[in-house]
C-alpha positions as a printed NumPy array, in Angstrom:
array([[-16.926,   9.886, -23.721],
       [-16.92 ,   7.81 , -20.441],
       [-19.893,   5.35 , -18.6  ],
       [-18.896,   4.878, -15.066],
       [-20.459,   4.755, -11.587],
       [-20.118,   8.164, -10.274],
       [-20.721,  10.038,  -6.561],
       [-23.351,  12.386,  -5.976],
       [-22.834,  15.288,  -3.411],
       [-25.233,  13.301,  -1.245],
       [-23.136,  10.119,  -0.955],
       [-25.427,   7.931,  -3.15 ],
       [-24.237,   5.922,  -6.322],
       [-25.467,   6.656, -10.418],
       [-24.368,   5.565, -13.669],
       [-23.605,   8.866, -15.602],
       [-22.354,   8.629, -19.405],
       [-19.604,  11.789, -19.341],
       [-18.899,  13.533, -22.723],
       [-15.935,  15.976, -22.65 ],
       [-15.599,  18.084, -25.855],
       [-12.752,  20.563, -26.647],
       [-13.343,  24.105, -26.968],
       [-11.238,  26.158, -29.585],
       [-11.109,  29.581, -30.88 ],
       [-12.012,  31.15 , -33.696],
       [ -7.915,  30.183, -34.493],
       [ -7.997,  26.449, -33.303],
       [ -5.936,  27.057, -29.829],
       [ -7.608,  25.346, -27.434],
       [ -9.384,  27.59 , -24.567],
       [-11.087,  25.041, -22.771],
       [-13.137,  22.305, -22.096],
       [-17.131,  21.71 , -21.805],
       [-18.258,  18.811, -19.606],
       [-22.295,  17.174, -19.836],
       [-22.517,  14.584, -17.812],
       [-26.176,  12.606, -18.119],
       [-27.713,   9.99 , -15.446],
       [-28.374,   6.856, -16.968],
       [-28.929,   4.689, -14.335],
       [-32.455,   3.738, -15.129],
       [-31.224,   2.846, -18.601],
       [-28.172,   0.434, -17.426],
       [-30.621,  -0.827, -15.155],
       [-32.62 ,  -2.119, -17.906],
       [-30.009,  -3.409, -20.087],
       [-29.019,  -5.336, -17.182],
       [-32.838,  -6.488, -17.039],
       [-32.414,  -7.282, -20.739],
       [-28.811,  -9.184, -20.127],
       [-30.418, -11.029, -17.367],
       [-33.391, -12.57 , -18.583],
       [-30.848, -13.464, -21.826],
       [-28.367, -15.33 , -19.381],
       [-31.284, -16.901, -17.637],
       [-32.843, -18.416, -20.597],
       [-29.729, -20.177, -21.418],
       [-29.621, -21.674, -18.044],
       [-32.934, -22.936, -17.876],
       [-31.893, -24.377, -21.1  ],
       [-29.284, -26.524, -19.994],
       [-30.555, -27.05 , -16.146],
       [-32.428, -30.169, -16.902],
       [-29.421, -31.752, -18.954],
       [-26.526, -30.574, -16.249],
       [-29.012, -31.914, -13.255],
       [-29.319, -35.161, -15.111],
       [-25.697, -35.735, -16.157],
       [-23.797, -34.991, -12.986],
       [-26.686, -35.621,  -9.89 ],
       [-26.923, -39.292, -10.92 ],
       [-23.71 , -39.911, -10.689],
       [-23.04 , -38.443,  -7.281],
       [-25.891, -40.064,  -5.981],
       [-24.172, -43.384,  -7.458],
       [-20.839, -42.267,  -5.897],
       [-22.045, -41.696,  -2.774],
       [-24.085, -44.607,  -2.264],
       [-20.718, -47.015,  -3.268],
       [-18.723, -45.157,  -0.874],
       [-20.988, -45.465,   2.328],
       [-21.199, -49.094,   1.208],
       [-17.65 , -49.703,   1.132],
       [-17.429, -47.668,   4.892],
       [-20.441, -50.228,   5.898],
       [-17.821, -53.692,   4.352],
       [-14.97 , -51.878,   6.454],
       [-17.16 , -51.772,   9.863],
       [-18.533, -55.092,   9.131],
       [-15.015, -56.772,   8.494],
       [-13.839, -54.72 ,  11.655],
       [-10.663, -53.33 ,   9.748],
       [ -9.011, -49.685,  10.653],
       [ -6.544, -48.543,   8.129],
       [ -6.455, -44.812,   9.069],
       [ -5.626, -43.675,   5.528],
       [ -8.191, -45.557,   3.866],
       [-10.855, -43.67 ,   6.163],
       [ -9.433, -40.76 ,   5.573],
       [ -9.224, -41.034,   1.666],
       [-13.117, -41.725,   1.726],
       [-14.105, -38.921,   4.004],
       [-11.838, -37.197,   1.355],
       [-14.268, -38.621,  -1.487],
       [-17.533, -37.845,   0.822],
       [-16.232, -34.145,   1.112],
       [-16.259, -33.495,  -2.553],
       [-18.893, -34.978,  -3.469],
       [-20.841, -32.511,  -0.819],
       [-19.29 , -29.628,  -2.402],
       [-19.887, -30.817,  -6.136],
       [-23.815, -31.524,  -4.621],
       [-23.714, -27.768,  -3.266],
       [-22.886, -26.44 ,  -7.008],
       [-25.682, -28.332,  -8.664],
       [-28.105, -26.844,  -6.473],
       [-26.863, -23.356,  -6.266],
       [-26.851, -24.103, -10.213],
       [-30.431, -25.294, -10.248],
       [-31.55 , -22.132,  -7.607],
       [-30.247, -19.854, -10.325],
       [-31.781, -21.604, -13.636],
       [-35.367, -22.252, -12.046],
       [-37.855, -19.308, -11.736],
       [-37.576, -18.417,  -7.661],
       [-40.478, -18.213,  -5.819],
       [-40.738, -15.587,  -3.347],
       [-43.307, -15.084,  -0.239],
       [-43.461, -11.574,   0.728],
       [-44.23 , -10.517,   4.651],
       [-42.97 ,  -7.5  ,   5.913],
       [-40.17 ,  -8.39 ,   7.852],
       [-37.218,  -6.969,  10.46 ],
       [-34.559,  -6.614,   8.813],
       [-32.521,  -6.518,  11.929],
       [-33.614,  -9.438,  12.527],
       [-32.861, -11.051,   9.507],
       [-29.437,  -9.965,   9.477],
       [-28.817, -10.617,  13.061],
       [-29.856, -14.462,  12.888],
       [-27.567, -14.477,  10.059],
       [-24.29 , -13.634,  11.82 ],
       [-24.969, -15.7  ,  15.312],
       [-24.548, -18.522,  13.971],
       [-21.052, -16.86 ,  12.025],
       [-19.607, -15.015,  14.519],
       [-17.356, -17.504,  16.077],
       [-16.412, -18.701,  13.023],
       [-15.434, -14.991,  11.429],
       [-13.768, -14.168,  15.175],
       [-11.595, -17.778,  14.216],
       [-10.856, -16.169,  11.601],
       [ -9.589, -12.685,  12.588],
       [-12.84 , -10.775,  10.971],
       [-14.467,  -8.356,  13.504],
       [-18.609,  -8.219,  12.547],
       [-20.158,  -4.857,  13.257],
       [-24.131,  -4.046,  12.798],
       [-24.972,  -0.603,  12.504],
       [-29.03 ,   0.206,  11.92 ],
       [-30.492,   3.557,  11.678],
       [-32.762,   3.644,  14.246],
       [-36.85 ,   2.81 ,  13.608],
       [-36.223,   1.24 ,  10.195],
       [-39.825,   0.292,   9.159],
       [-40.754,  -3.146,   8.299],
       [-39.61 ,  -4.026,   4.99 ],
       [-41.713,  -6.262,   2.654],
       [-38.786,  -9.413,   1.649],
       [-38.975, -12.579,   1.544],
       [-37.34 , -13.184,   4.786],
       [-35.809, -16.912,   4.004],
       [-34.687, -15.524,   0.554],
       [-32.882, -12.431,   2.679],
       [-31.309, -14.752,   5.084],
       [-29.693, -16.405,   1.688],
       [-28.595, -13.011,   0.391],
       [-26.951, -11.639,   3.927],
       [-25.574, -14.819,   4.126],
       [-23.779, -14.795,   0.789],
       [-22.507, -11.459,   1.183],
       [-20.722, -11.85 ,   4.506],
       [-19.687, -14.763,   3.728],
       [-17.841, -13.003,   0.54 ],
       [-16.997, -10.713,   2.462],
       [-14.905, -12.657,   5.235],
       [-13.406, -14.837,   2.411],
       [-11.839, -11.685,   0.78 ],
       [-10.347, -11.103,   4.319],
       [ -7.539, -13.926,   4.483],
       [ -5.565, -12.331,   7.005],
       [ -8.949, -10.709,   9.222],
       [-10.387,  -7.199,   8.987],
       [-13.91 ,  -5.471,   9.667],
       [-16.971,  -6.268,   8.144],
       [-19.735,  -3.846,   8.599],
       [-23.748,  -4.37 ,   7.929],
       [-25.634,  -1.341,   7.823],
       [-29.136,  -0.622,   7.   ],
       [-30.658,   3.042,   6.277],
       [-33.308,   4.468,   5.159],
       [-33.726,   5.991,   1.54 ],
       [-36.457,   7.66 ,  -0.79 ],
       [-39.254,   5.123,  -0.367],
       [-36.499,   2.61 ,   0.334],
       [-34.461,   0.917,   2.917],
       [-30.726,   0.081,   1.811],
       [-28.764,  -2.252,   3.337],
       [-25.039,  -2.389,   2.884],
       [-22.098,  -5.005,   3.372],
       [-18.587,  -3.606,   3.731],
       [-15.489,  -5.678,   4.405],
       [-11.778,  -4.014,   4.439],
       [-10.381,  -6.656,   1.934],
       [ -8.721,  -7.368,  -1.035],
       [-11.311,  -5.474,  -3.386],
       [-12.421,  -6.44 ,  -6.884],
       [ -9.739,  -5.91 ,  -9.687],
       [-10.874,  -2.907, -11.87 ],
       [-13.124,  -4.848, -14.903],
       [-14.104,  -7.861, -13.249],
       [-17.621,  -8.266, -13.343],
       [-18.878,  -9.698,  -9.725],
       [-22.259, -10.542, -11.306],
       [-21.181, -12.88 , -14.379],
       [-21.947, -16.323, -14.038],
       [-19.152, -18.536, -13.319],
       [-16.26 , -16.043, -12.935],
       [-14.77 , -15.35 ,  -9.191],
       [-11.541, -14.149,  -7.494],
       [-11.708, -17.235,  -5.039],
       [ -9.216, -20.018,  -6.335],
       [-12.351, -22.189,  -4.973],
       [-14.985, -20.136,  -6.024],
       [-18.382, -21.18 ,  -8.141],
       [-18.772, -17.392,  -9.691],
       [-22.886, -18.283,  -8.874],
       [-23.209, -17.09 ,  -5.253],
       [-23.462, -13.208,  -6.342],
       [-25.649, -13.758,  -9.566],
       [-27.939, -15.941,  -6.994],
       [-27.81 , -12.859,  -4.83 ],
       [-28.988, -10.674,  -7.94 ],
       [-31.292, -12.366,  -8.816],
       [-33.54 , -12.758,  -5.445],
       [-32.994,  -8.861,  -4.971],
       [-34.099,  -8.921,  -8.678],
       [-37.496, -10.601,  -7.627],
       [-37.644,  -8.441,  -4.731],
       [-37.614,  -5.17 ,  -7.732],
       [-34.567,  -4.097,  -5.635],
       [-31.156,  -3.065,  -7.137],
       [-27.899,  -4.65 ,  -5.889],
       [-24.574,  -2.901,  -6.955],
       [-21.055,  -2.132,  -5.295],
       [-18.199,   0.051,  -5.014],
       [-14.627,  -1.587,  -4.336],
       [-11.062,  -0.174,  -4.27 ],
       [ -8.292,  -2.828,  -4.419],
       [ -6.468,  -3.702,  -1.47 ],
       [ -9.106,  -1.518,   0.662],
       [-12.023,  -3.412,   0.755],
       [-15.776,  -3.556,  -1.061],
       [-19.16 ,  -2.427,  -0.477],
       [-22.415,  -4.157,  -1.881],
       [-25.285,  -1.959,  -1.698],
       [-28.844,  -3.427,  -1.751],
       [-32.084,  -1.282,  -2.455],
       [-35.319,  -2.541,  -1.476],
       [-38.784,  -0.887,  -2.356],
       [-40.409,  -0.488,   0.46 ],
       [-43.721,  -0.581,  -1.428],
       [-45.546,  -3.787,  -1.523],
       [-44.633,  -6.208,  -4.4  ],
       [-48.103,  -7.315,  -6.463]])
């Protein structure tokens, strides 16, 4: 007995739970095999709800505590640095290393500022303002902005949209944060360049919207999702579960399929009903 994503005829994606059983004869030789293999995506779907709400709890838990502790003392950091930048200006004295140690200092303390807010985005309940929105759009002021940057980088951007996509009710500020993470995974697992593909279809009462890179792929049980955990030797392991959870408030489903050394797809689902 198996759980694993599985490949319908159709091209789409389901959990299935596959039970193989042995068939024997009436003398115990073995004639065969029976296969039953059961959908159970709505069911992983809400364990996932379940495993969710569980992980958020224990981050709204500790938010307040983790803000506290580690924002004060950047702020303090910060401040001392730009005052010791304001006694070298003043005293008119250039020692190019010294400069460069505090831009140094400046530039980690950004980054370490950038974790404790993605941190506090994910612990906090988000709030969401749905319009019904282009999703072309979205996506395409996204990547101008990127596409120098990727082309620096060797990464080709393509945009492929069924044509007359309907208006989709997002959040469009909260979808500009989700493209954004995804392509900019998806570049990052592209060290030496390669393709990365947005798409957007259409679905059963749905629009999907998919981004593919040709990368390195995600090693076979590594969970993309769990907080904290990434491939990236400078990874946070909180810019997917941020993605999750936005598509989460948009009653969407976010999941992918990845081969190693061939690249990864993330697949989003959005209702296109309206959200109460």
């Amino acid at each position: 007995e198996d759980e694993s994503l599985r490949v319908r005829k159709d091209g789409s994606i389901f959990w299935a739970n596959v039970l193989i059983t042995a068939i024997r004869d009436d003398a115990g030789n073995l004639t065969g095999f029976a296969k039953v293999v059961r959908d159970v995506t709505e069911r992983k779907a809400s364990e996932q709800r379940v495993q969710d709400a569980e992980r958020l709890a224990v981050l709204g838990t500790s938010a307040a505590v983790f803000a506290h502790e580690i924002a004060n003392p950047l702020n303090g950091l910060a401040t001392s640095l730009e005052i010791v930048n304001e006694f070298l200006d003043d005293a008119d004295y250039e020692n190019p290393l010294l400069r460069e140690t505090i831009q140094g200092a400046n530039q980690e303390i950004h980054r370490l500022k950038s974790l404790l807010a993605d941190y506090r985005s994910l612990a906090r309940p988000i709030a969401i303002r749905i319009r019904p929105s282009n999703l072309r759009q979205i996506v395409e002021e996204v990547l101008a902005p990127n596409i120098k940057p990727f082309g620096d980088a060797g990464v080709t951007v393509r945009v492929e949209f069924d044509g007359g996509l309907p208006l989709v009710p997002v959040d469009p500020e909260k979808m500009k944060q989700v493209v954004l993470n995804l392509c900019k995974n998806g570049a990052e697992a592209m060290p030496d360049g390669g393709v990365l593909t947005v798409k957007a279809y259409r679905g059963a009462g749905s629009v999907l919207l998919e981004v593919t890179d040709t990368g390195v792929g995600i090693p076979e049980g590594f969970d993309p999702f769990h907080l904290f955990k990434s491939t990236k030797p400078e990874g946070t392991g909180l810019g997917l579960p941020i993605v999750e959870q936005i598509i989460s408030e948009h009653r969407g489903t976010v999941d992918y399929v990845s081969e190693v050394g061939k690249g990864t797809t993330f697949r989003i689902t959005l209702p296109l009903a309206e959200i109460e």
